[in-house]
Structures are given as structure tokens and as C-alpha cells.
C-alpha positions as CSV (number, residue, x, y, z in Angstrom):
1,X,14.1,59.5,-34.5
2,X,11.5,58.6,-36.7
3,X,9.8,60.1,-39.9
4,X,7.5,62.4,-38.2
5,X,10.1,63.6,-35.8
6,X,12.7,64.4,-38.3
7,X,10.6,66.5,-40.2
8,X,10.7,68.8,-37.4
9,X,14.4,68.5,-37.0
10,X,15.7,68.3,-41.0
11,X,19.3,70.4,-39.2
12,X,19.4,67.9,-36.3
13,X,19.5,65.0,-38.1
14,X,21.8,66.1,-40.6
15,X,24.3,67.4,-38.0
16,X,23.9,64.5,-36.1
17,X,23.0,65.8,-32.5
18,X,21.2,68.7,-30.7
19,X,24.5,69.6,-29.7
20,X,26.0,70.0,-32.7
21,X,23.0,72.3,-34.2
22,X,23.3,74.1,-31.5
23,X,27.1,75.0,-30.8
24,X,26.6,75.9,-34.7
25,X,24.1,78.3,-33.7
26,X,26.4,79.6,-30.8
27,X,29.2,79.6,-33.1
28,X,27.6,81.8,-35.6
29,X,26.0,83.9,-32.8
30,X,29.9,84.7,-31.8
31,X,28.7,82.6,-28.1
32,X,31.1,81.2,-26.5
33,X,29.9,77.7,-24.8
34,X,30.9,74.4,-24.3
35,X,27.8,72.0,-25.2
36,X,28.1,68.3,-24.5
37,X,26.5,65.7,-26.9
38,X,24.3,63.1,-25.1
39,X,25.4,60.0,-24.8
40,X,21.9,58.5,-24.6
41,X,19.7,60.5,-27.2
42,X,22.3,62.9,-29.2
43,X,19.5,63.8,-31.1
44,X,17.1,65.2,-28.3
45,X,19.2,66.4,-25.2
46,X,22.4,67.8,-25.0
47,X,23.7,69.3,-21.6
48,X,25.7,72.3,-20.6
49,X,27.8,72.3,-17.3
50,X,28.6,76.1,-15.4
51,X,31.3,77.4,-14.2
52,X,30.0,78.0,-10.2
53,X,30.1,75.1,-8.2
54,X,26.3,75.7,-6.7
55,X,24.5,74.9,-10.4
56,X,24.5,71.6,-12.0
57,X,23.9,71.3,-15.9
58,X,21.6,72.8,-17.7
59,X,19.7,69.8,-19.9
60,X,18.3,70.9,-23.3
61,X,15.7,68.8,-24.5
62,X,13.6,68.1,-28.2
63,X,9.9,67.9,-27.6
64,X,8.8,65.0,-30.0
65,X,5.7,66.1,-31.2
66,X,6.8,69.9,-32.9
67,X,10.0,71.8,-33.4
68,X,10.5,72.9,-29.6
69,X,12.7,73.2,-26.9
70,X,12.9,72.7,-23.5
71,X,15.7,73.7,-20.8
72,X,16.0,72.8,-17.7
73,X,18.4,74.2,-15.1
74,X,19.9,72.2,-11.5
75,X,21.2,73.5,-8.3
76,X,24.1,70.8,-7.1
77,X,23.5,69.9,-3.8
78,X,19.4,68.9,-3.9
79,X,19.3,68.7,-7.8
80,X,16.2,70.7,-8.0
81,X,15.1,73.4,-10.8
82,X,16.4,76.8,-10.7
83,X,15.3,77.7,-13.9
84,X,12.9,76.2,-17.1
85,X,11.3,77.0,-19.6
86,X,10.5,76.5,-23.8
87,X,11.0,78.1,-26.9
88,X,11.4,77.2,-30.5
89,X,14.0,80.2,-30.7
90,X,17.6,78.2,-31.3
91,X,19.1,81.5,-30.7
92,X,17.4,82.1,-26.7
93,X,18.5,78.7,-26.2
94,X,21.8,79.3,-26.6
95,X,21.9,82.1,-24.5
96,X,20.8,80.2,-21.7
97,X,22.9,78.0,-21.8
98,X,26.0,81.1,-22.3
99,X,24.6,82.7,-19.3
100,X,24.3,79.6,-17.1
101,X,27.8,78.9,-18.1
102,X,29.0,81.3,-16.7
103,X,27.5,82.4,-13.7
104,X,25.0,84.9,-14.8
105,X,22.5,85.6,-11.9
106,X,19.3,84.1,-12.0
107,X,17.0,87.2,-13.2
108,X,19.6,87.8,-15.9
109,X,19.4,84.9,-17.4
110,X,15.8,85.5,-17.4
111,X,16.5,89.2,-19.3
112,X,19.4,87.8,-22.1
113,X,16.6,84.8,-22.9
114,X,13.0,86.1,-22.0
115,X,11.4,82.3,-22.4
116,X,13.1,81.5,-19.2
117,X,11.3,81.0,-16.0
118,X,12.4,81.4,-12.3
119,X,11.5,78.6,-10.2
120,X,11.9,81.2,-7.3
121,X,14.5,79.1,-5.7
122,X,17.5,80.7,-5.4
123,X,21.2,79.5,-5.2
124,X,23.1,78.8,-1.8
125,X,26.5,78.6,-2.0
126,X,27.7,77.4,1.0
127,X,24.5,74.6,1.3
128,X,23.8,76.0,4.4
129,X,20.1,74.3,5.6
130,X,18.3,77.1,7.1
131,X,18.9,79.2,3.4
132,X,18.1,76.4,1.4
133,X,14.1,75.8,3.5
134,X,13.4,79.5,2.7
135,X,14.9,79.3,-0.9
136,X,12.0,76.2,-1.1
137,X,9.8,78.4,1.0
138,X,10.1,81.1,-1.8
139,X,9.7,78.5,-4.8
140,X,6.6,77.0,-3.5
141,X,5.0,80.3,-2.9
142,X,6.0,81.0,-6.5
143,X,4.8,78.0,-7.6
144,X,1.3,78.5,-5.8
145,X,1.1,82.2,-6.9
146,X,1.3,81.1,-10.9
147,X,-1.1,78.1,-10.0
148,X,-4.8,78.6,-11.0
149,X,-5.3,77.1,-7.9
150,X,-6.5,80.0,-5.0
151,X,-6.9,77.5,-2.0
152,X,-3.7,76.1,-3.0
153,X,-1.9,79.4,-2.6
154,X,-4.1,80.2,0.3
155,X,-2.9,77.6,2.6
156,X,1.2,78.0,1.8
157,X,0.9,81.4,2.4
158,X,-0.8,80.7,5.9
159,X,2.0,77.8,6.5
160,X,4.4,80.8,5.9
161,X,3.3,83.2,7.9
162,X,3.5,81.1,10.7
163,X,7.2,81.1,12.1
164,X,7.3,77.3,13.6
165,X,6.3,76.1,10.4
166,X,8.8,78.9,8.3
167,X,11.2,77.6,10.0
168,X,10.8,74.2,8.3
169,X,11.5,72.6,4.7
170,X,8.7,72.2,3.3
171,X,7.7,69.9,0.4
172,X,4.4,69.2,-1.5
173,X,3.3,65.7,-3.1
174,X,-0.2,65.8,-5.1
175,X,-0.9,69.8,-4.2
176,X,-0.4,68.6,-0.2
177,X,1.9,70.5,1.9
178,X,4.5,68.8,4.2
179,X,7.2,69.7,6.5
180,X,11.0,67.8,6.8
181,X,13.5,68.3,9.9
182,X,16.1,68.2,7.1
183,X,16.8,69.4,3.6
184,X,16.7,67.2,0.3
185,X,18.1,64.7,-0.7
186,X,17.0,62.8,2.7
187,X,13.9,64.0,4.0
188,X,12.5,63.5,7.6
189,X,9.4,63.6,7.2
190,X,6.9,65.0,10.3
191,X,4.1,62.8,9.3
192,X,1.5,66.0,8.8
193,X,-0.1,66.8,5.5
194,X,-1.8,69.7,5.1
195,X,-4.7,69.4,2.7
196,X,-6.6,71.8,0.9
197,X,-9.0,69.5,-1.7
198,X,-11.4,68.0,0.2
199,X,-14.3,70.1,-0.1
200,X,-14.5,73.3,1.3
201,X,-12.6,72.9,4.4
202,X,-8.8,72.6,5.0
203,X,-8.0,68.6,6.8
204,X,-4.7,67.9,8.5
205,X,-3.9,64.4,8.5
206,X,-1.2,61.7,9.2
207,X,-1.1,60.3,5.4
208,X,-2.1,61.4,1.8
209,X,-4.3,58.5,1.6
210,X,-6.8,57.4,4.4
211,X,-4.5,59.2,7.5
212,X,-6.3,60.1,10.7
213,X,-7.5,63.5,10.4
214,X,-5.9,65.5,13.3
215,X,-7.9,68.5,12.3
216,X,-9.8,70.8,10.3
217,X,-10.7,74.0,9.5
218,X,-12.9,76.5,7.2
219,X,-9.8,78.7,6.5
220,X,-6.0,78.4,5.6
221,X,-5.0,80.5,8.6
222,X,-7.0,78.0,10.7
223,X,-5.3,75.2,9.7
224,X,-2.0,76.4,10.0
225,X,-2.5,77.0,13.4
226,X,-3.9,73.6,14.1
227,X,-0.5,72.3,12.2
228,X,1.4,74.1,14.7
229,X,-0.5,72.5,17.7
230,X,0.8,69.3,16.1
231,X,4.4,69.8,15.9
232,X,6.4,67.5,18.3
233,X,8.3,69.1,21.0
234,X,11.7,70.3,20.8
235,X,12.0,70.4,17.1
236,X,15.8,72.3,16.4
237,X,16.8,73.9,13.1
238,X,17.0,72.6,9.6
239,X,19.6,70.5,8.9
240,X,21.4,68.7,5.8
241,X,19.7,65.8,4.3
242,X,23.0,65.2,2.8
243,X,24.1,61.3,3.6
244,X,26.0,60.8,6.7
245,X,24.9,64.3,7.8
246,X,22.8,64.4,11.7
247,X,19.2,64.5,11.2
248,X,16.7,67.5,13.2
């Protein structure tokens, strides 16, 4: 850490790690939770593990540049967010990572520590693939409501409302809308990308970059029927992209 840096974290560097200022805090606070020191960078992260078997840690990070932090919250089986979010509150922080801990539902967390935000995805127990495509579903259309980005929003929420392509996992890369057979980790990618940047018009194509265009269209709705047009034949449900599972 250098001179800059620990001027914004006099108590971190004096303590030694992030962990240790904040299980101080937490101790003081009368919280009860286990924080873990990183191993890496004691000094920016530190992690806290839960108690249900569907969330991963919860990884608290230092932002270099001011006296902020960042958390960020995992379900197990795909290792996406659940919940993130910033403060420079120690306090918030640590409960978080209490309520995470232990199991608290999603949209409590979210009411003990107000900084937190909902990624929309929600937990699955059970990994169960059909759950786990609307839980993405749900967090993209989150995602594209919060977006300043109408078009964006426009064409998920036609994708949505059309039941061959609900019935999908979906996944974006660069704001571009795609479709797997199978959850995360190990997509199966259909090969159509759903585009809704070039101009005023909404392209389907076989490739972010330089695809054939299969189609386009002056309005969400209208591509999203044109993307159903191009689904192959016979698609089942969603399965598990877990390794070894069978593939859609």
C-alpha cells in the first residue's frame, strides 16, 4: 500500500488487514461473524463464507483511490453476483457480511445495509436449470431496467415475452443478447445475437463482429420474432452446464 493509499486507510494499516478492522468493527458492534484475512492483499479484500450451501463468499474490497468499500456477493454453483454494492460506512459493511452469513434473504440484506444492491438473480437451491435461466432472465431485465440504455431494455423485454426464447438462458456480451441450451459454467451457445446498436434498427446475426445478418427489424418485438424463426428444431429444456452434465 503506498503513501497515498494509506492515508485513506491510517486503521488498516495499523491493524494489519481489512479483516482485522473490520471484525473490530463487528466486535464492537456486538456482530457475530467470521471474516477471513486475504491471503493475497490483507490490506484490501477480506472474504466472508455463509452458512447455506447455495451462496459462495462474500469478497469485501478497498477501492485504491478514496476510503471506500466494495462487496460483492456469489451464488455456488455459476459464481455469479447476487448482491453488490459500496459504501464508506464500516458499520453497513459489516452487516452484510452478518446477514450473508447467515442466510438472510436477499431483500433483507438489502433492509439491515441499505448500500446493498440486488442483482435480481435469485438463489436456487437445488441448481435445478430451468430456475436458474429465469433467475438470469430476472437479473438481465433488472439489469436493463437500471441501464440508461431504453433500446437495451426494449429488446430483453421483447426476448422475454416470447416463450421459445423464455425458455432459454440467456447471456449478454457487449450489450448483445444471446441464448445457451445449458446454464453456466459451460454454455452452448445458439450462435444468434441479438443487437440493438446499430442505428435505429434491431440486426440479428451469427457473430458479434462481422456475422451474417439473418434479420432485421425497426422494433424489439420484431426482432424477437425473427429470433424465434431462427431457432433450430427440437430444442429441449435447459440443462446443467455443470462438467460432465448432458448438454440441450
Amino acid at each position: 500500500m503506498i503513501a497515498d493509499q494509506a492515508a485513506f486507510y491510517p486503521d488498516v494499516v495499523a491493524e494489519g488487514s481489512l479483516a482485522g478492522v473490520l471484525q473490530a468493527a463487528a466486535d464492537a458492534d456486538g456482530v457475530a461473524v467470521p471474516i477471513t484475512v486475504s491471503a493475497s492483499h490483507p490490506l484490501y479484500h477480506a472474504t466472508v463464507t455463509s452458512s447455506v450451501p447455495r451462496r459462495s463468499r462474500l469478497t469485501i474490497s478497498a477501492y485504491t483511490w478514496q476510503r471506500r468499500w466494495s462487496i460483492r456477493g456469489e451464488e455456488s454453483f455459476q459464481g455469479l453476483e447476487l448482491i453488490g454494492g459500496d459504501t464508506d460506512d464500516l458499520a453497513q459493511i459489516v452487516r452484510a457480511a452478518q446477514a450473508w452469513h447467515q442466510g438472510t434473504a436477499l431483500t433483507e440484506i438489502r433492509g439491515a445495509a441499505p448500500f446493498v444492491h440486488l442483482s435480481g438473480r435469485f438463489e436456487v437451491p437445488d441448481h435445478d436449470p430451468a430456475p436458474l435461466a429465469q433467475s438470469e432472465w430476472q437479473h438481465l431485465r433488472t439489469r436493463a431496467a437500471e441501464a440508461d440504455a431504453p433500446q437495451f431494455q426494449a429488446l430483453i423485454e421483447a426476448a422475454y415475452r416470447q416463450p421459445a426464447l423464455r425458455a432459454l438462458y440467456p447471456f449478454t456480451s457487449m450489450w448483445t443478447l444471446r441464448f445457451s441450451t445449458c446454464t453456466r459454467p459451460g454454455l452452448a451457445d445458439l450462435g444468434l445475437f441479438l443487437d440493438a446498436h446499430r442505428g435505429a434498427r434491431y440486426t440479428l446475426s451469427t457473430s458479434l463482429v462481422d456475422g451474417e445478418v439473418l434479420g432485421e427489424a425497426a422494433t424489439a418485438e420484431g426482432l424477437a420474432l425473427i429470433a424465434v424463426r431462427h431457432l433450430p428444431c427440437g430444442l429441449g429444456p435447459v440443462t446443467s452446464g455443470a462438467s460432465g452434465a448432458p448438454r440441450g
